[in-house]
SEMI-930146 format. One record per residue (C-alpha): residue number from 0; x, y, z. Coordinates in nm, 4 decimals, always signed. Last residue first. Layout:
# SEMI-930146
{i = NUM, xx = X, yy = Y, zz = Z};
...
//
This chain:
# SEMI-930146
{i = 220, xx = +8.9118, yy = +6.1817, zz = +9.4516};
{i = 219, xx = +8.7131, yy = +6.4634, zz = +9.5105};
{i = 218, xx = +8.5020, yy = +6.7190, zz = +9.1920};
{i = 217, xx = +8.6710, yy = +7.0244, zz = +9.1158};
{i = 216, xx = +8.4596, yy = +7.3134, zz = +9.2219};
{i = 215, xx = +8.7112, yy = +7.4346, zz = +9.4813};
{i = 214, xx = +9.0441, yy = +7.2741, zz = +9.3495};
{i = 213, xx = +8.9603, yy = +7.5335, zz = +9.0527};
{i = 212, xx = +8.8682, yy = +7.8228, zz = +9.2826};
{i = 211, xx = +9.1648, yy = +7.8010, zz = +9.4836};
{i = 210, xx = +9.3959, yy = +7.7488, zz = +9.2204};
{i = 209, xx = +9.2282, yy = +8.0640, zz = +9.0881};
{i = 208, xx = +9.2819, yy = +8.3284, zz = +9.3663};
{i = 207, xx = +9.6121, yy = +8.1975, zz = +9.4778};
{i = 206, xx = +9.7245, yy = +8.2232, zz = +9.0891};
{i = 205, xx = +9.5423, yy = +8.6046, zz = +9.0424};
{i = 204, xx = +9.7516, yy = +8.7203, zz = +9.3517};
{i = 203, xx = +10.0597, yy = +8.5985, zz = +9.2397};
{i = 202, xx = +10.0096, yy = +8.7568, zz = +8.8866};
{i = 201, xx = +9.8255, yy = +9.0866, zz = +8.9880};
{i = 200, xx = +10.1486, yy = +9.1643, zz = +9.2488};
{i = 199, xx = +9.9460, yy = +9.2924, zz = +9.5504};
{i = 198, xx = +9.9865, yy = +9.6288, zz = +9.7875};
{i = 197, xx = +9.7637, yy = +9.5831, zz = +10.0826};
{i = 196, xx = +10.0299, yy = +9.4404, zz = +10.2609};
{i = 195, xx = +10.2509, yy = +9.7257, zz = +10.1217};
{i = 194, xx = +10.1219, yy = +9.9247, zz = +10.4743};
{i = 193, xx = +10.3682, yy = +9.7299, zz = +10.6848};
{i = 192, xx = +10.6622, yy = +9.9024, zz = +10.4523};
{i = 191, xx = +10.5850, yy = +10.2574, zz = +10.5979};
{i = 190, xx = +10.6718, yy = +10.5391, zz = +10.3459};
{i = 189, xx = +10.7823, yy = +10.3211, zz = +10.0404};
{i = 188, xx = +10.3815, yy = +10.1877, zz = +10.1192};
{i = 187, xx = +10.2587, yy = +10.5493, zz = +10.1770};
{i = 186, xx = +10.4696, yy = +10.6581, zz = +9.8057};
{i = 185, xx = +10.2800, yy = +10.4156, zz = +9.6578};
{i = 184, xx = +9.9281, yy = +10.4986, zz = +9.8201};
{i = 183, xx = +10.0544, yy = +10.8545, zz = +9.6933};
{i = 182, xx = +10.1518, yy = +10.7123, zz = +9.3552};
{i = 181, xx = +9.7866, yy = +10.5686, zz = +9.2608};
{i = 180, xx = +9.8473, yy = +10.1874, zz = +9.3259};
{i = 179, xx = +9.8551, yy = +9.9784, zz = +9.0226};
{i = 178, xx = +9.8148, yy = +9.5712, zz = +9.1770};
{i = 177, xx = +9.5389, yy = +9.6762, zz = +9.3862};
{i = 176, xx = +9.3164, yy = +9.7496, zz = +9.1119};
{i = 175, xx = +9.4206, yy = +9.4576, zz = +8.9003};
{i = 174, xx = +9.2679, yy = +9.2422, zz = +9.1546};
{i = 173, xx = +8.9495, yy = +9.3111, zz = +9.0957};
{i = 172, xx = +8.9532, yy = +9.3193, zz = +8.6976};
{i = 171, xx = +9.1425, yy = +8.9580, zz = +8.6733};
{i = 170, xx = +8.8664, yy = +8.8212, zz = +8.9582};
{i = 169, xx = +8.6081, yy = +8.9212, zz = +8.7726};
{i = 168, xx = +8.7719, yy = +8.7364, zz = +8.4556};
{i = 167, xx = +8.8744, yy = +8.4197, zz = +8.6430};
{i = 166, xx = +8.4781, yy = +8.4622, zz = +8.8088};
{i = 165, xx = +8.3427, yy = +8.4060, zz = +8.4592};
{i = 164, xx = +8.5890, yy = +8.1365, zz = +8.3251};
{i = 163, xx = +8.5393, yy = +7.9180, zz = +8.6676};
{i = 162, xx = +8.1436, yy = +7.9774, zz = +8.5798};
{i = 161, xx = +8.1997, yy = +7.8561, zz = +8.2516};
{i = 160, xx = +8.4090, yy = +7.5292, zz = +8.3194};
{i = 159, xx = +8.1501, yy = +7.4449, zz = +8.6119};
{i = 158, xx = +7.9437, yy = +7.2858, zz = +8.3617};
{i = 157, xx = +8.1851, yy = +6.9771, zz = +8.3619};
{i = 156, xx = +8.5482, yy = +7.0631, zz = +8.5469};
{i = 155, xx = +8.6798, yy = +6.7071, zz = +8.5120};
{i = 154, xx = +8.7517, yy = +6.7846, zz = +8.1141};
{i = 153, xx = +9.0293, yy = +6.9910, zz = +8.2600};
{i = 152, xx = +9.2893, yy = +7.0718, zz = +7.9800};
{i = 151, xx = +9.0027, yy = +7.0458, zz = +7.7006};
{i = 150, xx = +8.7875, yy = +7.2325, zz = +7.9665};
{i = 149, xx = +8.9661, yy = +7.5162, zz = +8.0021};
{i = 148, xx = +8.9630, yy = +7.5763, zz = +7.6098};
{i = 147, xx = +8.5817, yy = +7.4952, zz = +7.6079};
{i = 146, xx = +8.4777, yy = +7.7225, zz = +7.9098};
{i = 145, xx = +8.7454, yy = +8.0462, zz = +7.7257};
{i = 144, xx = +8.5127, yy = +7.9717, zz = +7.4179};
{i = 143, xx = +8.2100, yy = +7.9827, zz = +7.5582};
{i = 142, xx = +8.3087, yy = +8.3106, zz = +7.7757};
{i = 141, xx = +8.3984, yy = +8.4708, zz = +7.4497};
{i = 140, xx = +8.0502, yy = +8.3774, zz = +7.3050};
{i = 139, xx = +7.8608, yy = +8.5033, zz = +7.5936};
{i = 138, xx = +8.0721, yy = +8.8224, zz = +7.6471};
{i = 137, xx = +7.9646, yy = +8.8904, zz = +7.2730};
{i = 136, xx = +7.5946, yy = +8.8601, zz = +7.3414};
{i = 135, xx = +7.6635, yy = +9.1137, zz = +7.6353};
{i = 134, xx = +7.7943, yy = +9.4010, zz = +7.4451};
{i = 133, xx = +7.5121, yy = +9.3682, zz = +7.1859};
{i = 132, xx = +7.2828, yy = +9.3618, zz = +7.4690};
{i = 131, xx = +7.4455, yy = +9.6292, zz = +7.6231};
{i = 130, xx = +7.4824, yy = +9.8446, zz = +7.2773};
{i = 129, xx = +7.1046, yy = +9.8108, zz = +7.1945};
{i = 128, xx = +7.0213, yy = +9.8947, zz = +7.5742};
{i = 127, xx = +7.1922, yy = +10.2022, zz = +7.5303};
{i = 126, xx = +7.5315, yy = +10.3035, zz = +7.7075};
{i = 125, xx = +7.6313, yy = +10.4930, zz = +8.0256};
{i = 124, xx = +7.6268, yy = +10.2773, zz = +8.3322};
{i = 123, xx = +7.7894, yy = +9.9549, zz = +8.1661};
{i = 122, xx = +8.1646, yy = +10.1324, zz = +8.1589};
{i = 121, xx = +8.1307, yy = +10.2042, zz = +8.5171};
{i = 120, xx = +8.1022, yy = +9.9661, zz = +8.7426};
{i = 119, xx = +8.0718, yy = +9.6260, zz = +8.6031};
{i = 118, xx = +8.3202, yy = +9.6738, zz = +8.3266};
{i = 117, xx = +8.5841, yy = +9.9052, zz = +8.5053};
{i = 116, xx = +8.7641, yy = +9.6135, zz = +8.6536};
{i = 115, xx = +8.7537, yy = +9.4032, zz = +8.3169};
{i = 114, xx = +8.9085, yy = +9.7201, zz = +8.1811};
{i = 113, xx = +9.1909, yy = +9.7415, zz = +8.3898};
{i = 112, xx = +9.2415, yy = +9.3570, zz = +8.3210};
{i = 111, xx = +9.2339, yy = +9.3876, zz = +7.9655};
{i = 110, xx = +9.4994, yy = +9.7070, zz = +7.9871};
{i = 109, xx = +9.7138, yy = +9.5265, zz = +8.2197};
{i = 108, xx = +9.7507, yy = +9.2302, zz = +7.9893};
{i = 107, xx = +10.0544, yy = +9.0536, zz = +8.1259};
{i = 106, xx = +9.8857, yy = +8.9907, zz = +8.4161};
{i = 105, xx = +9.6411, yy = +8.8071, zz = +8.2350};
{i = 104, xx = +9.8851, yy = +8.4940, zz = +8.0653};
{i = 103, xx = +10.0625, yy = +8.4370, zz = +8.3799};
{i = 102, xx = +9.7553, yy = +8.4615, zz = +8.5495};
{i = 101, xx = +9.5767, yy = +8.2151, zz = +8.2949};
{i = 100, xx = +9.9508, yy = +7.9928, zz = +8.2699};
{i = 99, xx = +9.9101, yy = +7.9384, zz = +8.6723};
{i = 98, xx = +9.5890, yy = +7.8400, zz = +8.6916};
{i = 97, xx = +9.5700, yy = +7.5981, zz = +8.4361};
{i = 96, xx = +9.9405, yy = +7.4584, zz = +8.5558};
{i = 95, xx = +9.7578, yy = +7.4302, zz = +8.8966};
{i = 94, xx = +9.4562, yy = +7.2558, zz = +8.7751};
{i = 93, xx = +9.6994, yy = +7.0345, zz = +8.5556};
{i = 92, xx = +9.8303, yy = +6.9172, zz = +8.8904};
{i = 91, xx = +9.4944, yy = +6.8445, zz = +9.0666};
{i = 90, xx = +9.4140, yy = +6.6310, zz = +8.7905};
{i = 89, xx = +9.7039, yy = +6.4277, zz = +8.7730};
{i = 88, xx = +9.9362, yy = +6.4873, zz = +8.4778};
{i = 87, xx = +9.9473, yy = +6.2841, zz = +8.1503};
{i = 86, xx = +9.7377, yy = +6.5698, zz = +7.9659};
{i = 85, xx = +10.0627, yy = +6.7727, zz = +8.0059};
{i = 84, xx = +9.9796, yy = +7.1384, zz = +8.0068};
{i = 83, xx = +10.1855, yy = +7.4210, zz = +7.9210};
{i = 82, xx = +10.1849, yy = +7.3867, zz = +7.4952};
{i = 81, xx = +9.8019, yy = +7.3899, zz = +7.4866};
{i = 80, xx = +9.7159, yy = +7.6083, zz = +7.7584};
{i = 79, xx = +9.9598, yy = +7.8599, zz = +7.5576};
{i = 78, xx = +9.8509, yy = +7.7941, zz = +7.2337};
{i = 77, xx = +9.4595, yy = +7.8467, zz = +7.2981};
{i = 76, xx = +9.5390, yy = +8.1834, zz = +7.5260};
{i = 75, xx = +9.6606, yy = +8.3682, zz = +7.2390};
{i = 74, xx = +9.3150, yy = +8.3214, zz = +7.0658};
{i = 73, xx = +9.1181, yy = +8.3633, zz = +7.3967};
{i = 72, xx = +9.3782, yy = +8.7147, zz = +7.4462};
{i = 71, xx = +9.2731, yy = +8.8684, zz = +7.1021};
{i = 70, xx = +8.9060, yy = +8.8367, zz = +7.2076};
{i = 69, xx = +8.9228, yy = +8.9841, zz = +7.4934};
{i = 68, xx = +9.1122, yy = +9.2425, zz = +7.3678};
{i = 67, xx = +8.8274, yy = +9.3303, zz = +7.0826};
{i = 66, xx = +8.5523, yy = +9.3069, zz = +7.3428};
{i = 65, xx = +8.7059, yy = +9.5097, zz = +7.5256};
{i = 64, xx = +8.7827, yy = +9.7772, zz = +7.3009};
{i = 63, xx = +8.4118, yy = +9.6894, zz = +7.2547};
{i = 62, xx = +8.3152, yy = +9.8437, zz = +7.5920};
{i = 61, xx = +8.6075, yy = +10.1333, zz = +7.5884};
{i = 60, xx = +8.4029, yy = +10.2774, zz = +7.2670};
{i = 59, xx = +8.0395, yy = +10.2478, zz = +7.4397};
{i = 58, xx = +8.1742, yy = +10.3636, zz = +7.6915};
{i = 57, xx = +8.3321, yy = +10.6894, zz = +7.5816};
{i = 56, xx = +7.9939, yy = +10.7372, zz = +7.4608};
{i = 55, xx = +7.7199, yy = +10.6678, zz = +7.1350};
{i = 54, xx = +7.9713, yy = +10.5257, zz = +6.9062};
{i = 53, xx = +7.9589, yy = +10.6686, zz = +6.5557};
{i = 52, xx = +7.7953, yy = +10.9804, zz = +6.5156};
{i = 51, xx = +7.9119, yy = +10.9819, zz = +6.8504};
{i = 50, xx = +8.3077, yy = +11.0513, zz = +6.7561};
{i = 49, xx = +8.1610, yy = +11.3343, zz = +6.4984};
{i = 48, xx = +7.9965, yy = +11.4848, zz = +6.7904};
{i = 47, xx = +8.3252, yy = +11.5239, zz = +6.9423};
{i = 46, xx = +8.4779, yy = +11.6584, zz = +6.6289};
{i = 45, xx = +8.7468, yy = +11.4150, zz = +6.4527};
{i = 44, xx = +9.1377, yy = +11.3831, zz = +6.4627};
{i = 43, xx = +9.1038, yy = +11.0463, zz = +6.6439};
{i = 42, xx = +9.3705, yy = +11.1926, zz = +6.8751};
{i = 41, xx = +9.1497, yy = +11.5035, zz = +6.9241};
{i = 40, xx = +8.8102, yy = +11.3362, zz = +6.9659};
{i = 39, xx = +9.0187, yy = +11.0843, zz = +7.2337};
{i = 38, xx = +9.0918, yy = +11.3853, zz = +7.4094};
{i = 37, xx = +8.7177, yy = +11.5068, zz = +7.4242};
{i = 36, xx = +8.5743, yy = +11.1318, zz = +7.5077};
{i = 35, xx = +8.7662, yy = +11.0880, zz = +7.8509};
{i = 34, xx = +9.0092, yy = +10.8487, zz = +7.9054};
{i = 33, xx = +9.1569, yy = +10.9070, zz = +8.2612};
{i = 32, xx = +8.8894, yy = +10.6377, zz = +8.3876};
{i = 31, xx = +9.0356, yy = +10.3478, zz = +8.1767};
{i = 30, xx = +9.4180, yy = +10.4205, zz = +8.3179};
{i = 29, xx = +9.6233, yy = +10.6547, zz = +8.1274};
{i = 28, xx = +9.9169, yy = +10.5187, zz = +7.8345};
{i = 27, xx = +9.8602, yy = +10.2278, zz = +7.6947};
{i = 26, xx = +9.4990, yy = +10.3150, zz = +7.7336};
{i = 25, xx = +9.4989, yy = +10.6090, zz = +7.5032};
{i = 24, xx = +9.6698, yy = +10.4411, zz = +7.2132};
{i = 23, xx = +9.3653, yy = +10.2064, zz = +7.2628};
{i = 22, xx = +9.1639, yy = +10.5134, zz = +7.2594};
{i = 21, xx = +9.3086, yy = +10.6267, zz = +6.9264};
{i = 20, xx = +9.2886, yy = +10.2477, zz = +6.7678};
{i = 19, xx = +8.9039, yy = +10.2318, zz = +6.8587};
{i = 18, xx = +8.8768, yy = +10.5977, zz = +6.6793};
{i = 17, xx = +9.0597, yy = +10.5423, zz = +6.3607};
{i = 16, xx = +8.8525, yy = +10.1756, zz = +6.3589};
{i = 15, xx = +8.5257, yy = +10.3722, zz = +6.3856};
{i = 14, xx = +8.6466, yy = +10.6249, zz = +6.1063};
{i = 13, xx = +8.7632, yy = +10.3059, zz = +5.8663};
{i = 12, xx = +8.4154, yy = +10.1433, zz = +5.9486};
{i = 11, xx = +8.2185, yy = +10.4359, zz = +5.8102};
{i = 10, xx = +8.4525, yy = +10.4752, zz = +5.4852};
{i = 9, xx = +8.3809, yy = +10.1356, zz = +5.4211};
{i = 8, xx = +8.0220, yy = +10.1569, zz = +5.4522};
{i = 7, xx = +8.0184, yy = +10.5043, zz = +5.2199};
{i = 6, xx = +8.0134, yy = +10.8827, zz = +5.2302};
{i = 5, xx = +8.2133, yy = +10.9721, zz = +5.5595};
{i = 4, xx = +8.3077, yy = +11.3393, zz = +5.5812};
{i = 3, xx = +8.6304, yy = +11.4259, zz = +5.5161};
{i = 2, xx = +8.8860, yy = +11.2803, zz = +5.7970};
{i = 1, xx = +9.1624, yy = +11.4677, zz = +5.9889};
{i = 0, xx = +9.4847, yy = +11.3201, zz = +6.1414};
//
């Protein structure tokens, strides 16, 4: 695919959405660190420095991929809280069905949850302070709306509905590393068997992790 030069708004946004489409091609395919910004120049048929006339790094592209995701996965998420949980339960019970239908839901989304994991560490390092803040105001709305959802299924939560929704998504990034082991820690684990401790399934892992952070901060009987 090749592109003449961009003369007009729309035919701006169609080269940015050529290029966010081209690295999330990328990421169905490599983990967020094996993208790197001359590849996805070739698959977005553009120049390099045709790619930053329009984001400023790979970063800067992988940071509102994430946005994008994120955002996609809140509007997924709405139906399946809504059709999993039965307001008629005990509290403690709907805390595990919460818990249960956000790993379910998460560990289904490797690419969201590889990026999560690269969010902190790398993919904030190497952007402008106009793209962070406009990064960040977008994390704030997303992690209003993830607060609200919870907190339709667990009004008992309070204020502590966005700080649950903050660490889920921390948590979602962290444990995704150890759920995608590079093939020689695979091959160790197939190797010796007592090693695979250290070798977790994202979805189990993510439900321990949250069911213990929602009976945490839920308020006693």
């Amino acid at each position: 695919m090749t592109f003449q030069r961009a003369r007009t708004e729309e035919q701006r946004e169609i080269r940015r959405q050529a290029i966010l489409d081209a690295a999330s091609a990328m990421l169905d395919e490599m983990p967020v660190a094996a993208v790197t910004l001359n590849e996805l120049s070739r698959r977005a048929g553009l120049a390099k420095p045709n790619v930053l006339r329009y984001f400023e790094s790979r970063e800067a592209v992988l940071l509102e991929l994430l946005d994008r995701f994120l955002a996609e996965w809140l509007a997924d998420l709405t139906a399946e809280l809504t059709n999993g949980i039965d307001a008629k339960l005990p509290m403690a019970e709907r805390a595990v069905a919460v818990a249960e239908i956000l790993s379910r839901s998460l560990s289904g989304r490797v690419v969201l949850c590889d990026l999560f994991g690269a969010q902190g560490s790398v993919l904030e390092h190497n952007v402008s302070v106009e793209v962070a803040v406009r990064h960040k105001r977008a994390s704030l709305a997303h992690l209003a709306t993830m607060a609200e959802l919870v907190q339709q299924h667990l009004p008992e939560l309070g204020e502590n509905a966005e700080l649950f929704g903050l660490q889920t998504l921390v948590m979602a990034g962290s444990l995704s590393a150890y759920a995608t082991p590079p093939p020689s820690l695979a091959a160790a684990y197939q190797a010796e068997p007592s090693l695979a401790r250290f070798h977790m399934e994202l979805k189990d892992a993510l439900k321990l992790a949250l069911t213990a952070a929602l009976l945490g901060v839920l308020p006693r009987s």
